[in-house]
C-alpha positions in Angstrom: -120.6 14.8 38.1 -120.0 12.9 41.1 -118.2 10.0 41.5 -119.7 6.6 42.8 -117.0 3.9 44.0 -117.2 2.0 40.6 -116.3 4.9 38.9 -113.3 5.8 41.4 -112.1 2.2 41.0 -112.2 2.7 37.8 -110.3 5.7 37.9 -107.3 4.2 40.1 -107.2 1.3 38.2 -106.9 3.5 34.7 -104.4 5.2 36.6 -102.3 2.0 38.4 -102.3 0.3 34.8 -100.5 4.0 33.0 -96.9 3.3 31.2 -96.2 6.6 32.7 -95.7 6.0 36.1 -94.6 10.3 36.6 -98.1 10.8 34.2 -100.0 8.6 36.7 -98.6 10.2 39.8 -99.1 13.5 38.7 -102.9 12.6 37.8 -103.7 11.5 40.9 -102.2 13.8 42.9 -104.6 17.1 40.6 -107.3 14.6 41.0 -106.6 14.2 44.9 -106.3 18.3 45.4 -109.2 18.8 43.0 -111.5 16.6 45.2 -109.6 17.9 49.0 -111.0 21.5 47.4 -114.5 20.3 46.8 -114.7 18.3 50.1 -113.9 21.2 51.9 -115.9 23.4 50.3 -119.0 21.2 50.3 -118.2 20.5 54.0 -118.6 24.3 54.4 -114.9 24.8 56.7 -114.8 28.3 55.4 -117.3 30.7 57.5 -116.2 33.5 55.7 -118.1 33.2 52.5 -121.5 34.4 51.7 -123.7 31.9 50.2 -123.0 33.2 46.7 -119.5 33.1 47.2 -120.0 29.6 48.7 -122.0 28.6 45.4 -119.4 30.2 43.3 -116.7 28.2 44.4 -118.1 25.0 45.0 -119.3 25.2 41.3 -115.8 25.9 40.2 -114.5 23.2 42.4 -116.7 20.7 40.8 -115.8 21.8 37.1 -111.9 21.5 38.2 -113.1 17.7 39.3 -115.2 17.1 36.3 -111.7 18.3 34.4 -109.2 15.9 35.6 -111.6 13.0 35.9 -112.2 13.5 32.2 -108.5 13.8 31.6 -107.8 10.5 33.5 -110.8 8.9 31.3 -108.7 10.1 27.9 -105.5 8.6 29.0 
């Protein structure tokens, strides 16, 4: 999944409009880490990994993404 500016407006606004305001918070801030994790790993900062490895994580990266972006979507 990626995530196109409508859909991350749509996200923050889901997110701005919660009752919840520590739900909200704590939303943003796995969705925040979840995408800082994939940026870095797509931006390739860490040398030390084999391709594989690379490919492994990125993957895993992305499913943690796809996960809390889902999550927001339910709320």
């Amino acid at each position: 999944m990626s995530i196109d500016n409508t859909e991350l407006d749509e996200i923050m606004e889901k997110l701005e409009n919660l009752d919840d305001e520590v739900l909200a918070v704590e939303k943003l801030r796995e969705f925040n880490n979840a995408t800082k994790k994939l940026g870095e790993l797509l931006m390739n900062l860490n040398k030390d990994l084999s391709h594989g490895e690379w490919k492994t994580a990125c993957d895993e990266a992305k499913k943690e993404v796809d996960r809390v972006v889902d999550e927001i979507k339910a709320l």
